[in-house]
C-alpha positions as CSV (number, residue, x, y, z in Angstrom):
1,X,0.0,0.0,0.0
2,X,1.7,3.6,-1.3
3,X,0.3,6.3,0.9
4,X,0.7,9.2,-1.6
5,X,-0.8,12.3,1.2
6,X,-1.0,12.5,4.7
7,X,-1.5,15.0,7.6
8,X,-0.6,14.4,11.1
9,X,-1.4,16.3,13.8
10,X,2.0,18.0,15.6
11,X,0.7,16.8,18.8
12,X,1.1,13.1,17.4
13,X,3.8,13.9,14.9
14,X,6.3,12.2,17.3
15,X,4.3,9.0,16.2
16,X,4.5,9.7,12.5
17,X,6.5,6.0,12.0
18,X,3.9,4.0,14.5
19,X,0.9,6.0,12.5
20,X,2.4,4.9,9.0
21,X,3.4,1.4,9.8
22,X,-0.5,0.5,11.6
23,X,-1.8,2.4,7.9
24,X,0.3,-0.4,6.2
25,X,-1.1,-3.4,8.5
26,X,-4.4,-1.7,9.0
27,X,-5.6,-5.4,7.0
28,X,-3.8,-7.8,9.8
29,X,-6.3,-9.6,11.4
30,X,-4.6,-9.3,15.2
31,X,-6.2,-5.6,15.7
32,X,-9.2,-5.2,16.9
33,X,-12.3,-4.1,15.2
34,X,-15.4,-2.4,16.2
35,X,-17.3,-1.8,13.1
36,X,-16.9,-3.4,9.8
37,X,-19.5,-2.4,6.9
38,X,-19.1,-0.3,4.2
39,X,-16.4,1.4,6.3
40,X,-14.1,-0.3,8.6
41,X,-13.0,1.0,12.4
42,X,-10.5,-0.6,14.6
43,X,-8.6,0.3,17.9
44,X,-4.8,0.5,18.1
45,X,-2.3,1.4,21.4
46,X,-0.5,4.5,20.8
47,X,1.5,5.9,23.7
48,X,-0.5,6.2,26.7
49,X,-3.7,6.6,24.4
50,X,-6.4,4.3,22.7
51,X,-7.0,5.6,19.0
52,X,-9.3,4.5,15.8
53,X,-8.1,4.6,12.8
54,X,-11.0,4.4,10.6
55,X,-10.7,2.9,6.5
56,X,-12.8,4.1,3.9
57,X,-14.6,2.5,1.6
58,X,-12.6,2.2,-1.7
59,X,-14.2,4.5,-3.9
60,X,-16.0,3.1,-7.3
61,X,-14.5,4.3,-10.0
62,X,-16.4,8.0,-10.6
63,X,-16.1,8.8,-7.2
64,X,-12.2,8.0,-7.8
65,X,-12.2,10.3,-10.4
66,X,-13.9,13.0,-8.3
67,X,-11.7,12.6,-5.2
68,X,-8.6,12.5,-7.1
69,X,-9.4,16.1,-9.0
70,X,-12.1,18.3,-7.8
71,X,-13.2,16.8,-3.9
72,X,-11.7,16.4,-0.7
73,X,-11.7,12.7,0.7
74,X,-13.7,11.8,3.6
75,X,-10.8,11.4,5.6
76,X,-9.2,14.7,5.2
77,X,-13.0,16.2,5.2
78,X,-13.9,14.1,8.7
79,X,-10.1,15.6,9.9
80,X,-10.8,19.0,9.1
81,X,-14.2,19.2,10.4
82,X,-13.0,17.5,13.5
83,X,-10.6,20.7,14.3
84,X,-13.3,23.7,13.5
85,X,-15.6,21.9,15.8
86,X,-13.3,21.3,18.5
87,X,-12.7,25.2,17.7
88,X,-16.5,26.0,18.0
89,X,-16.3,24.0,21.7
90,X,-18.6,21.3,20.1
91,X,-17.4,17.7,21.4
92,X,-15.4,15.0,19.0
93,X,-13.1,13.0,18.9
94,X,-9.4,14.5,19.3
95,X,-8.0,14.3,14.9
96,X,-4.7,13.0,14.9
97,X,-4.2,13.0,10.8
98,X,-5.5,11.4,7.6
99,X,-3.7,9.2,4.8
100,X,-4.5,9.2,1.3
101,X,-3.3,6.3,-0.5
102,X,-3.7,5.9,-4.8
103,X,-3.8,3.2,-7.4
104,X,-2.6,4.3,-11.4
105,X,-2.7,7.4,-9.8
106,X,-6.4,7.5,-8.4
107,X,-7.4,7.8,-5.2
108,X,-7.9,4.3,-3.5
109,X,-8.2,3.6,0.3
110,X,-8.5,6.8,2.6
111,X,-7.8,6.6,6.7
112,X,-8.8,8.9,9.5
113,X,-6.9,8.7,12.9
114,X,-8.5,10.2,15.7
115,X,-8.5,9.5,19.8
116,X,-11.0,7.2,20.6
117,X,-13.9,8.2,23.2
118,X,-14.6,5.9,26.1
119,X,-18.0,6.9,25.7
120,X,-21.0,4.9,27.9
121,X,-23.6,5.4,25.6
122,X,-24.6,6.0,22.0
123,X,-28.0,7.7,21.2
124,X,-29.2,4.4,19.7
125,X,-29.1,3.5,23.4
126,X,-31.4,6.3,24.7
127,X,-33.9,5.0,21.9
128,X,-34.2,1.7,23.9
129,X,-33.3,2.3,27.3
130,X,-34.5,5.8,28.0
131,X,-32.6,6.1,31.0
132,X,-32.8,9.3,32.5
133,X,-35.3,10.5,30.3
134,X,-36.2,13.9,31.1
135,X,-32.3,15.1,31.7
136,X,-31.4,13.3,29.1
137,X,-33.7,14.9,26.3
138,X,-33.3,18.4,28.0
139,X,-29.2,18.3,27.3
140,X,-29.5,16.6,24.1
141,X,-32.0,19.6,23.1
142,X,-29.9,22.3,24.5
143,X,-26.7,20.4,22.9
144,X,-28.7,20.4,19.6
145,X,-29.8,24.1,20.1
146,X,-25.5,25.0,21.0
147,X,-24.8,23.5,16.8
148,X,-27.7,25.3,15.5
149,X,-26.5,28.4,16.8
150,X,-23.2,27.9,15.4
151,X,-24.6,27.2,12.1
152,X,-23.2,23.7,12.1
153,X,-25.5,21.6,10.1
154,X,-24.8,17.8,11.0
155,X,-25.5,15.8,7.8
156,X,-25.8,12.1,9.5
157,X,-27.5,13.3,12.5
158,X,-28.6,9.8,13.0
159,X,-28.7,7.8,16.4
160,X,-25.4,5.8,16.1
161,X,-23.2,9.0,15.5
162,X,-24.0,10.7,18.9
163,X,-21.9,9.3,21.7
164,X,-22.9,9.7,25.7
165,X,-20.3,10.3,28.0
166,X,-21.5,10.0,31.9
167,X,-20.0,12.9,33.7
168,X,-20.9,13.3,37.4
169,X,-24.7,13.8,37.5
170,X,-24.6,14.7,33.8
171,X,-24.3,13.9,30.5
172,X,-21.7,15.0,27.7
173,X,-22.5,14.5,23.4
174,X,-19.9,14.0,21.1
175,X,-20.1,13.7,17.9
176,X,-18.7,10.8,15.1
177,X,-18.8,10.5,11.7
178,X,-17.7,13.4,10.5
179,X,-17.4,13.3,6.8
180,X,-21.0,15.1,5.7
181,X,-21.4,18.3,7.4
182,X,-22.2,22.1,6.6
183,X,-21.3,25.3,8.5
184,X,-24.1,27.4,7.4
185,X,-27.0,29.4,8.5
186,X,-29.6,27.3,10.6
187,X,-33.2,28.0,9.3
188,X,-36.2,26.5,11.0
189,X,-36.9,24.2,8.0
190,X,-32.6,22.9,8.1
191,X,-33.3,22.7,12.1
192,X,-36.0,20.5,11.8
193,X,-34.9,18.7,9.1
194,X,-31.8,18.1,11.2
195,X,-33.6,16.7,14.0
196,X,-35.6,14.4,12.3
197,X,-33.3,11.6,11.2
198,X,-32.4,10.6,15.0
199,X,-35.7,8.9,15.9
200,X,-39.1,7.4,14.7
201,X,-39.7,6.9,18.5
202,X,-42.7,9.6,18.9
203,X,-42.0,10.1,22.6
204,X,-38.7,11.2,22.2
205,X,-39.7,13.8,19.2
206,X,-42.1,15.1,21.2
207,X,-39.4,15.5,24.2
208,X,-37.1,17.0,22.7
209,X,-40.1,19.6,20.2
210,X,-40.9,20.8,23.7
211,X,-37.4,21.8,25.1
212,X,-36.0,22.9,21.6
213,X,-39.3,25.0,20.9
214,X,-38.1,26.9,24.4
215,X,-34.9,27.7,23.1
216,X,-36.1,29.1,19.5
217,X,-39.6,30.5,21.0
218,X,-41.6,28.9,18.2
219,X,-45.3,26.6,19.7
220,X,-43.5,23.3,20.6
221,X,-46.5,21.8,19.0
222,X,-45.6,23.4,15.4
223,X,-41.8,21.7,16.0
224,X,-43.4,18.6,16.8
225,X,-45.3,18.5,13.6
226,X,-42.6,19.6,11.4
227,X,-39.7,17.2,13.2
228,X,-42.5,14.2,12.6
229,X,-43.1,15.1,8.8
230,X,-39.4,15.3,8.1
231,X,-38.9,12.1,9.9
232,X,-41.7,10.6,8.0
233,X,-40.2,12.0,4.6
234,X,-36.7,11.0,5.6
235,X,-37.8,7.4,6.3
236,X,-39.8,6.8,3.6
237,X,-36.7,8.5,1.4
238,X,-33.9,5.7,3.1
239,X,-36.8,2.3,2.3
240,X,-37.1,3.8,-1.0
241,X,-33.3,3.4,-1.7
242,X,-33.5,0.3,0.1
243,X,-35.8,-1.2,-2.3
244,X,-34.0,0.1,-5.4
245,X,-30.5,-1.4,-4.2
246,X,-32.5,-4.4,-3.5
247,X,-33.9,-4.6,-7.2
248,X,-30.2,-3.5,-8.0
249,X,-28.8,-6.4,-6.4
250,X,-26.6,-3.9,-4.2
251,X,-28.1,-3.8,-1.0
């Protein structure tokens, strides 16, 4: 594997060798992994630190074309969105660097390394436990409220990209998956549209409408409504695609 581009963090540049020897064993089976899908996430020992180092999907052959030319990778995109929310005060992981590696002189397989969270929780949790409800859906709001205001607009807003951290009688949010994200001007309709791909549980929706509609001074029962149609919309959007991959023979 020829890494042709990568950034490391100085705080990690000491590690440079360490980081560019796990990129070129990233495949050895030893390591561990936490996720493997269309993207693959494992854990490594660096120092006195856990970190992930997350691989890419390899790129089909237009999107190769794209990254190679006119786009910025997911990696570098998740590692430079990392640092201007850090700088914002919003909650990720730490970015230690990116590597871009190429094949007849396309892009190929793209990493992120970043520190990894020793979170409790992810939202997907929430959804089924509910723990806490009424603290937890009060700082989630107000958390979701604190990006809005700061005209971040977190593309995959979905359940499994939040992550809880339990901190005394509290809770803290951080955010993952960083590739797709916008720092623009937060409408209503991009709030609420932003909201409504973390749940089709009705209970939580309706939580969260009420301390979000606070915050924005807009009838909680109009955020409600428009957080349920765009969930509706966004879930009727994602079985759509599921049945066309499925035609496709791709899903």
């Amino acid at each position: 594997m020829k890494v042709s581009r990568k950034i490391i963090n100085q705080k990690y540049f000491k590690y440079k060798d360490t980081l560019d020897d796990i990129i070129i064993k990233f495949d050895n089976k030893n390591f561990e992994t936490i996720k493997k899908e269309r993207n693959t996430l494992k854990i490594f020992d660096l120092g006195k630190n856990k970190i992930v180092v997350k691989s890419f999907k390899v790129p089909n052959i237009l999107n190769k074309i794209i990254y190679t030319f006119f786009k910025k990778t997911k990696a570098e995109r998740s590692y430079n969105y990392a640092k201007k929310l850090l700088k914002l005060k919003i909650n990720t992981a730490y970015p230690i660097g990116f590597y871009v590696t190429k094949n007849n002189q396309l892009i190929h397989r793209t990493f992120y390394i970043c520190e990894y969270i020793d979170f409790d929780y992810t939202f997907d949790d929430f959804i089924l436990k509910k723990f806490q409800f009424e603290k937890v859906t009060r700082l989630f709001s107000e958390f979701s409220y604190n990006l809005h205001q700061k005209n971040i607009n977190f593309i995959d807003n979905t359940p499994g990209n939040t992550l809880i951290v339990t901190k005394e009688n509290s809770f803290d949010f951080f955010l993952v998956d960083l590739n797709r994200m916008k720092f623009e001007k937060m409408t209503f309709k991009k709030r609420m549209k932003n909201l409504s791909k973390l749940t089709t549980d009705l209970k939580i929706i309706n939580a969260v409408s009420e301390k979000y509609s606070k915050k924005i001074n807009i009838d909680s029962d109009i955020v409600f409504k428009k957080i349920k149609f765009y969930m509706e919309k966004f879930q009727n959007n994602l079985n759509r695609k599921k049945k066309i991959k499925k035609k496709l023979g791709i899903g």
